[in-house]
C-alpha positions in Angstrom: 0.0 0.0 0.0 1.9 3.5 -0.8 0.5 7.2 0.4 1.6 9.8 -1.4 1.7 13.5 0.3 3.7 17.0 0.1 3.0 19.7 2.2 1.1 22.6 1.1 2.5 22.8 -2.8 2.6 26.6 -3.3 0.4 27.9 -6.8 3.2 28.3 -8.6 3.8 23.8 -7.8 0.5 23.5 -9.0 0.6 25.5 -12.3 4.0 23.7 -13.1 2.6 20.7 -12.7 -0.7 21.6 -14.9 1.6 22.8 -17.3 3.7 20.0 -17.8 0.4 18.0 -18.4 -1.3 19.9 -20.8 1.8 20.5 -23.1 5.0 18.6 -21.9 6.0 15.4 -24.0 7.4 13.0 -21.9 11.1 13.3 -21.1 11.4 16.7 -22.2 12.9 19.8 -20.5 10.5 22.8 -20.7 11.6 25.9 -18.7 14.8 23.9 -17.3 12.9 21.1 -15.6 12.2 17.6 -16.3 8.8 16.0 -16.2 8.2 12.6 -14.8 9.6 10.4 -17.7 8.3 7.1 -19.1 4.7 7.7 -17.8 1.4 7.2 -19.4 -0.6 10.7 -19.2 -3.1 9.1 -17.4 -0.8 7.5 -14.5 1.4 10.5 -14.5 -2.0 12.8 -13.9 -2.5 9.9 -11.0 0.9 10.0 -9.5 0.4 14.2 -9.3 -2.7 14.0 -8.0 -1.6 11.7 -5.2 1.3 14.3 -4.5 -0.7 17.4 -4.2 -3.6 16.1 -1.9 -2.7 13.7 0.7 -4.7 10.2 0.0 -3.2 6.5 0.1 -3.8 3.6 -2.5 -4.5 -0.2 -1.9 -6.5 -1.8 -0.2 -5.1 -5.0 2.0 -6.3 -8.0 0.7 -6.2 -11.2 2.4 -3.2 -13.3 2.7 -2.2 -16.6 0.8 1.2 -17.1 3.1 1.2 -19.7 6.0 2.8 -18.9 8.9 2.2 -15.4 9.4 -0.9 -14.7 11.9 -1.9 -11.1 12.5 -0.5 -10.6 15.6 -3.0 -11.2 18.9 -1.3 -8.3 21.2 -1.7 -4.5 20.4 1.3 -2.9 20.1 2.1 0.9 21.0 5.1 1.2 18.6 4.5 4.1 16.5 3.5 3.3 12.9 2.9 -0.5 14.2 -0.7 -1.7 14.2 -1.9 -5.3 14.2 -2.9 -4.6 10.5 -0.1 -2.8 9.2 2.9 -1.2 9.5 3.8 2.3 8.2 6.9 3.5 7.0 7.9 6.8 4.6 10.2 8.7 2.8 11.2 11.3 0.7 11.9 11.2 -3.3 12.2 13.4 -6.0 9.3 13.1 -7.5 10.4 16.4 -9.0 13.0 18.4 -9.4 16.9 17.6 -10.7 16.9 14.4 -9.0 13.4 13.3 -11.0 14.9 11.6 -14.2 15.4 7.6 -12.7 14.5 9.0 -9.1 11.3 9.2 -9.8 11.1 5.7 -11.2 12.1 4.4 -7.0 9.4 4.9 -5.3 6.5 3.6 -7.3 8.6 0.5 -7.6 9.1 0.1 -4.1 5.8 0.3 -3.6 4.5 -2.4 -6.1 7.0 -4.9 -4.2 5.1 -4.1 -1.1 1.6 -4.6 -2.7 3.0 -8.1 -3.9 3.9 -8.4 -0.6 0.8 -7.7 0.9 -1.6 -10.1 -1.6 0.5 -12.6 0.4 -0.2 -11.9 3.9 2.2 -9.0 4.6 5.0 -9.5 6.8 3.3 -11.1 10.1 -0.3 -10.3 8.9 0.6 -6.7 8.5 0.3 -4.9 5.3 3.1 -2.4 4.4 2.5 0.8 4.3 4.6 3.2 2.5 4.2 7.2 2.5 5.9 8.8 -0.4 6.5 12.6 -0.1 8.2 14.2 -3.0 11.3 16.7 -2.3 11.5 18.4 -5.0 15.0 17.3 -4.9 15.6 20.0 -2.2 16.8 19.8 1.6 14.6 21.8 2.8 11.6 20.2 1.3 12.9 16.5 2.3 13.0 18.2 6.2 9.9 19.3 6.0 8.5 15.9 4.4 10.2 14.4 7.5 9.3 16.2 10.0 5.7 16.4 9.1 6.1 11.4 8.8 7.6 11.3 12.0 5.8 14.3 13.5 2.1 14.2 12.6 2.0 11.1 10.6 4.0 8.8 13.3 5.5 6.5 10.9 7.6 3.6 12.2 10.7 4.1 10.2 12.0 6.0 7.0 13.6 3.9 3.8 15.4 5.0 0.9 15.1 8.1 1.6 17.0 9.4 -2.0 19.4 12.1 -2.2 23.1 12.8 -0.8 21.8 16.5 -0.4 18.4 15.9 0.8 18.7 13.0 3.0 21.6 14.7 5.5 19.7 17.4 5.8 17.0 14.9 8.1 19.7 12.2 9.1 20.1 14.6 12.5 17.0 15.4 13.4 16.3 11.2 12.7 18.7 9.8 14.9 17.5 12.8 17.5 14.3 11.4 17.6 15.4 7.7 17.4 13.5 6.7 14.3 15.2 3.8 11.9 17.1 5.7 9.3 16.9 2.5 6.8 18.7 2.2 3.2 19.8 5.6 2.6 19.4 6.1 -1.5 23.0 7.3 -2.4 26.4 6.0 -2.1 27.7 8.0 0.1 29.6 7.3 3.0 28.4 9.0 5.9 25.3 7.0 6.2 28.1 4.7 8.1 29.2 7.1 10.8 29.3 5.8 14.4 27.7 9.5 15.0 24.2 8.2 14.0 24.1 4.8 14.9 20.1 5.0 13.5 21.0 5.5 9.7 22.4 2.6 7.4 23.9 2.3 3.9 22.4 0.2 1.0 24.2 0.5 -1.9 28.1 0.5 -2.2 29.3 3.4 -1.2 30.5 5.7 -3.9 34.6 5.0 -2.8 33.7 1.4 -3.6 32.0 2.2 -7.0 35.4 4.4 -7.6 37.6 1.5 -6.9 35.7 -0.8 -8.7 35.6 1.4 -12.0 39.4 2.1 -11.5 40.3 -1.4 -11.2 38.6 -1.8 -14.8 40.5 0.8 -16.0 43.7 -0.2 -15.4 43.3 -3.4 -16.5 42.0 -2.0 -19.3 45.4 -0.1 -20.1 47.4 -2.9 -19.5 45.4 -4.5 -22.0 45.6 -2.3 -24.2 49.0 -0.7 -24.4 48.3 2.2 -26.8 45.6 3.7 -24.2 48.0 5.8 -22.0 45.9 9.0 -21.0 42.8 9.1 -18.5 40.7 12.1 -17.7 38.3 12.4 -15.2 34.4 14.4 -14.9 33.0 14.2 -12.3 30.2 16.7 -10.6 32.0 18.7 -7.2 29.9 17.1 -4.2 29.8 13.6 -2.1 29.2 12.0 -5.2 31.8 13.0 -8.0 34.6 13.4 -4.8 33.8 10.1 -3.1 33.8 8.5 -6.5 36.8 10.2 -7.4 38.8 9.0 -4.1 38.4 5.6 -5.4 39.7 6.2 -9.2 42.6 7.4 -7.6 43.3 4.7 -5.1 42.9 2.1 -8.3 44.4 4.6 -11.5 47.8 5.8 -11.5 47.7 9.1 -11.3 50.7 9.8 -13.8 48.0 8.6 -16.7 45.2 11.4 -15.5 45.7 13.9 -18.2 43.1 16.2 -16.8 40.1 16.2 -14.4 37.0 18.0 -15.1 34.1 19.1 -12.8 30.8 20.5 -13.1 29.7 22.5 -10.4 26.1 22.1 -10.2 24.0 18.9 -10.1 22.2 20.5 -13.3 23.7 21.7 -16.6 23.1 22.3 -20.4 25.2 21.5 -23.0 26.3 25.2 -23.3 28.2 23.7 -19.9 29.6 20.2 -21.0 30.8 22.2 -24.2 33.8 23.4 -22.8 34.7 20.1 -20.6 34.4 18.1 -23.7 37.1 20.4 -25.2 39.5 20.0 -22.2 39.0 16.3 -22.6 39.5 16.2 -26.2 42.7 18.8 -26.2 44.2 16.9 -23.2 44.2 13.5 -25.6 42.1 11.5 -23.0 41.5 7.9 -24.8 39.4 6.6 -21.6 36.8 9.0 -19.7 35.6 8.2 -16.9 32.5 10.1 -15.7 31.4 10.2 -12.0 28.2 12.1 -11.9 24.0 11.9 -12.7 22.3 11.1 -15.4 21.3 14.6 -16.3 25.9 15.1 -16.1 26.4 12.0 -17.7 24.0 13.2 -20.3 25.0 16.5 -21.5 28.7 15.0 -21.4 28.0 12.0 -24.0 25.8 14.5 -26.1 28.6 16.9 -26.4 31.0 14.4 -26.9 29.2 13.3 -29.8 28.2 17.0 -31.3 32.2 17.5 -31.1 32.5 13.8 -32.9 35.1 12.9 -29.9 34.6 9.3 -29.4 36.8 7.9 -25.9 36.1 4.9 -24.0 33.2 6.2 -21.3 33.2 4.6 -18.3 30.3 5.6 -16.1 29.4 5.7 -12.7 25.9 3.6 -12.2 24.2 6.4 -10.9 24.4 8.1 -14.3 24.6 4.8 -16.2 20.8 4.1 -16.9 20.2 3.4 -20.8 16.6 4.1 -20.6 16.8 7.3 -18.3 20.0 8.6 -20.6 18.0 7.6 -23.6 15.5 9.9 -22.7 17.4 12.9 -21.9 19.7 12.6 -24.6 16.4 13.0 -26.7 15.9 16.2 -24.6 19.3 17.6 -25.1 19.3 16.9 -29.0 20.1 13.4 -30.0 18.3 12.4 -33.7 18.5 9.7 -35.3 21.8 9.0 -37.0 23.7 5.4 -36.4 26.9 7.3 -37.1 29.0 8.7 -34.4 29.1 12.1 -34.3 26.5 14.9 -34.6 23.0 14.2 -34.5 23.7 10.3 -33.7 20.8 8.2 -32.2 20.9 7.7 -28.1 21.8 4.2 -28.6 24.6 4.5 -31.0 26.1 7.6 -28.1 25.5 4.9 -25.6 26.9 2.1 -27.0 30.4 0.7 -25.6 29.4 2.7 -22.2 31.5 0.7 -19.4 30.2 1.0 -16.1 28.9 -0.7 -12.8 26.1 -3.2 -11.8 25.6 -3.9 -7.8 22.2 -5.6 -9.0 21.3 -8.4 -11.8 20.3 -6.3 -14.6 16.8 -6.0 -16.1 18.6 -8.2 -19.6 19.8 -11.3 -16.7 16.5 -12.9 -17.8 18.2 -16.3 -16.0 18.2 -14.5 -12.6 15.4 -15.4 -10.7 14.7 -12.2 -8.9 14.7 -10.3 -12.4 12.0 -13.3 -12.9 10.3 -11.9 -9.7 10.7 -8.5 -10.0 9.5 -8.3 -13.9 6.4 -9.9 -12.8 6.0 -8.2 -10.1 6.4 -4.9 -12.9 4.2 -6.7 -15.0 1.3 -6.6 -12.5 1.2 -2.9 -11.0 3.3 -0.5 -13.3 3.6 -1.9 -16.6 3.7 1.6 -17.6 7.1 2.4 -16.4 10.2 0.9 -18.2 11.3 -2.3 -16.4 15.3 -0.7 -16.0 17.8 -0.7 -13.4 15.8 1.8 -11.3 13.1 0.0 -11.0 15.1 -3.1 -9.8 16.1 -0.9 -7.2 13.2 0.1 -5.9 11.9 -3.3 -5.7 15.7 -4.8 -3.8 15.3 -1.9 -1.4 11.5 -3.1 -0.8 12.8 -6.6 -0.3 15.4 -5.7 2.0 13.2 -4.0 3.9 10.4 -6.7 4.2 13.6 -9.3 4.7 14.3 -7.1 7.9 10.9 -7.4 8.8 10.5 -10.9 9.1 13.8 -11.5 10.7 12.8 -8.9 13.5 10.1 -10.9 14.2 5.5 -11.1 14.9 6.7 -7.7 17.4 9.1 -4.8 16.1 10.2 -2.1 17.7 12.4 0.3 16.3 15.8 -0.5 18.5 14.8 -4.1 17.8 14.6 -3.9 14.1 18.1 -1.5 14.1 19.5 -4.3 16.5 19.2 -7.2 14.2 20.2 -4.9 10.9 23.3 -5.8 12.7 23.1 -9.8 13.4 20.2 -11.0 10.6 23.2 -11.3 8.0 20.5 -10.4 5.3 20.3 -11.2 2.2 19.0 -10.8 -1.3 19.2 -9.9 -5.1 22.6 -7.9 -4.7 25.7 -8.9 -6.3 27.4 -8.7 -3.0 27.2 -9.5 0.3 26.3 -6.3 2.7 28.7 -5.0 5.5 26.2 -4.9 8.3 27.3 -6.5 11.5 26.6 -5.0 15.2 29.4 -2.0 13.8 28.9 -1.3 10.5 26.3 -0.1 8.9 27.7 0.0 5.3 25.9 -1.4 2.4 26.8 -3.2 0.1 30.7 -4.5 -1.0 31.3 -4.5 -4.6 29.6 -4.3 -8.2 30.2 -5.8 -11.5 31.4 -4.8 -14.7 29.0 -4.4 -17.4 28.7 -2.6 -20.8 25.9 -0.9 -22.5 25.1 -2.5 -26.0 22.7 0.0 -27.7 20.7 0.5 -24.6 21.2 -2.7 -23.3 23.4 -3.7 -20.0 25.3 -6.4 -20.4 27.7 -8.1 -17.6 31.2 -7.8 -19.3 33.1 -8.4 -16.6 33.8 -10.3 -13.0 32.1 -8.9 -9.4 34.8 -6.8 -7.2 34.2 -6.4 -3.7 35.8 -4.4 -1.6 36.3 -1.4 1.1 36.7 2.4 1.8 40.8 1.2 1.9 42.6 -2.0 1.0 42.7 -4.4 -1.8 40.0 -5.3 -4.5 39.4 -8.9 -5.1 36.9 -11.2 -7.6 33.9 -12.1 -5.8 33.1 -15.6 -6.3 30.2 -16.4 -4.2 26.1 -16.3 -5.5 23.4 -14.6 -4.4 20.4 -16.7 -2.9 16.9 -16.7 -5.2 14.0 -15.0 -3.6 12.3 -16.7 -1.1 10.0 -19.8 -1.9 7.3 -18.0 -0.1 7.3 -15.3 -2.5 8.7 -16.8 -5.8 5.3 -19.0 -5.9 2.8 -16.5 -8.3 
């Protein structure tokens, strides 16, 4: 079950949003901002509507799981009922954060609905409240505030954003609510400091490593490729990232090192990057930034027919969100390189990281759960890395559930974070023990083939500091209890 809210949108919220309906195609920047992509009119009118008045969707229907009674005590847990439990977070629905962002959270929430047809977790029915940030930190405090304040929820997951989720980690921990699966890579969420937030992902040192392990490898393979450039955006993301190229990359083959200083830009920005890049004789890019970044980089890249190796971070790695805005900023139809080339011929050869099967793996079994899960409730959205995500975030979550046990509370559930050694559809195992609360440990190389991510390459895992190694072990399937349709 998923409730949408935002606080009080302002008129001028509300005329954007009736603008973007009436005359926006989908994907395309009008004004500097980017509608929702890869939604029908009709579900994007739905999804706006949910935003801008508070109201919830679903309805619990009864379970087909043995096992799981709905629990005979009444608990005084905030967001706990015997019927349901009720969690939320913030997500930008909007804002520079929308293109892929916006694909999380309605993803999430159709794992939970599977989940509940089934019985829930302990009878309960999930229930997830989605307020959008705008991409903003003050927005995503407000949101926050206003869950654990007036709305009493039991925990916030995902919450999505470097930015936007520090400015609430504080005032979380403060109130001692579980801070669950922060949405970036970054590395605070593991900070002793606030012992109530936890990682998901890798964190974006790992990503770095892993990436600069490739490319060295790749250089020794190939001994004509001497010269590496970096661009990368200047926050937690593009710096964190970048600390692990350098641990991985000698720094005698960085030919130059390029940053945007905004999380938004136009190709009027990338223009001049591209240049540096080209003049400084890079042969391997590698670019350490968002999709909107990543974007405007390839597209100028192509405009200025300057054709490198591009290895991508997988936060700006998407095909089907960087198909979409490459459409936006200009990309026709052309299967050459070079100006006016299709999306799929820019993308092609992309090199970058997978910490999840990827929606192609059509042997994996959770892709197998997750597509029909997709399949069920939103077959309008593109079944893409994002929306895997969403749904291994939601399973994570509901795996935490069950091994808290019939009676959570919130220092129980963040006590066995730390002893449940959970599980799932990642590549890697996670870090969590009694001191960590890091996510995830590695990724996988894997190369986009005209919009298409392929694994190309072995699993690394790894740390903040030390070696990276090949991961040999396998990730479980799904659970027999929800793998049955």
């Amino acid at each position: 079950m998923r409730c949408f809210f935002r606080p009080a949108p302002s008129w001028e919220q509300e005329e954007w949003f009736a603008e973007r309906l009436a005359s926006a195609p989908s994907g395309r920047s009008t004004s500097g901002m980017m509608v929702p992509r890869r939604l029908s009119l009709s579900m994007t009118a739905a999804i706006i509507s949910l935003v801008l008045l508070p109201a919830c969707t679903g309805a619990h229907r009864p379970g087909r799981l043995s096992g799981k009674p709905v629990p005979a005590t009444t608990t005084t847990v905030p967001g706990i009922s015997p019927h349901s439990i009720v969690v939320g977070t913030h997500q930008p629905i909007t804002g520079s954060g929308a293109p892929g962002g916006d694909e999380v959270s309605p993803a999430t929430a159709a794992f939970f609905s599977y989940v509940n047809a089934r019985g829930g977790v302990f009878g309960r029915t999930i229930v997830d409240k989605v307020a959008d940030d705008a991409s903003g930190p003050s927005q995503a405090s407000d949101a926050i505030r206003h869950l654990v304040l007036d709305e009493g929820v039991f925990a916030i997951l995902n919450g999505l954003g470097t930015a936007t989720h520090a400015a609430v980690e504080a005032f979380l921990n403060a109130e001692k609510v579980p801070d669950l699966f922060a949405g970036s890579g970054c590395t605070c969420w593991n900070n002793p400091s606030f012992p109530w937030t936890t990682g998901w992902q890798p964190d974006y040192t790992i990503e770095g490593k892993v990436l600069g392990t490739f490319v060295t490898q790749y250089l020794k393979a190939h001994s004509a490729v001497t010269r590496v450039a970096y661009v990368y955006e200047n926050d937690t993301l593009g710096n964190q990232g970048v600390s692990g190229l350098d641990q991985e990359i000698d720094p005698s083959t960085v030919a130059t090192r390029q940053s945007y200083q905004s999380a938004t830009g136009s190709i009027a920005d990338a223009t001049p990057v591209v240049s540096s890049l080209e003049s400084s004789g890079a042969q391997v890019v590698v670019v350490f930034a968002d999709a909107q970044l990543t974007a405007i980089t390839l597209e100028a890249a192509a405009d200025a027919s300057y054709h490198p190796l591009f290895v991508v971070d997988s936060a700006g790695s998407d095909p089907n969100t960087l198909t979409a805005l490459l459409s936006t900023y200009g990309a026709g139809g052309r299967s050459a390189y070079g100006p006016g080339a299709s999306p799929q011929t820019i993308e092609t050869g992309i090199v970058s990281d997978a910490y999840l099967p990827v929606p192609a793996d059509t042997s994996n079994p959770w892709i197998g759960l997750f597509k029909r899960i997709h399949d069920e409730y939103i077959p309008n959205l593109d079944f893409d890395t994002n929306v895997i995500y969403g749904m291994a975030v939601g399973y994570t979550f509901y795996a935490l559930l069950e091994a808290a046990g019939p009676d959570p509370t919130r220092s129980g559930v963040m006590a066995t974070l730390g002893t449940a050694n959970l599980d799932g559809p990642g590549l890697t195992p996670f870090a969590f023990s009694p001191s960590s609360h890091q996510g995830m440990t590695g990724a996988q190389i894997v190369t986009d083939s005209a919009g298409v991510l392929e694994p190309s390459g072995p699993v690394y895992v790894t740390g903040d500091r030390g070696g990276v190694s090949v991961y040999t072990g396998t990730s479980p399937g799904p659970p027999p209890s929800l793998s049955t349709s």
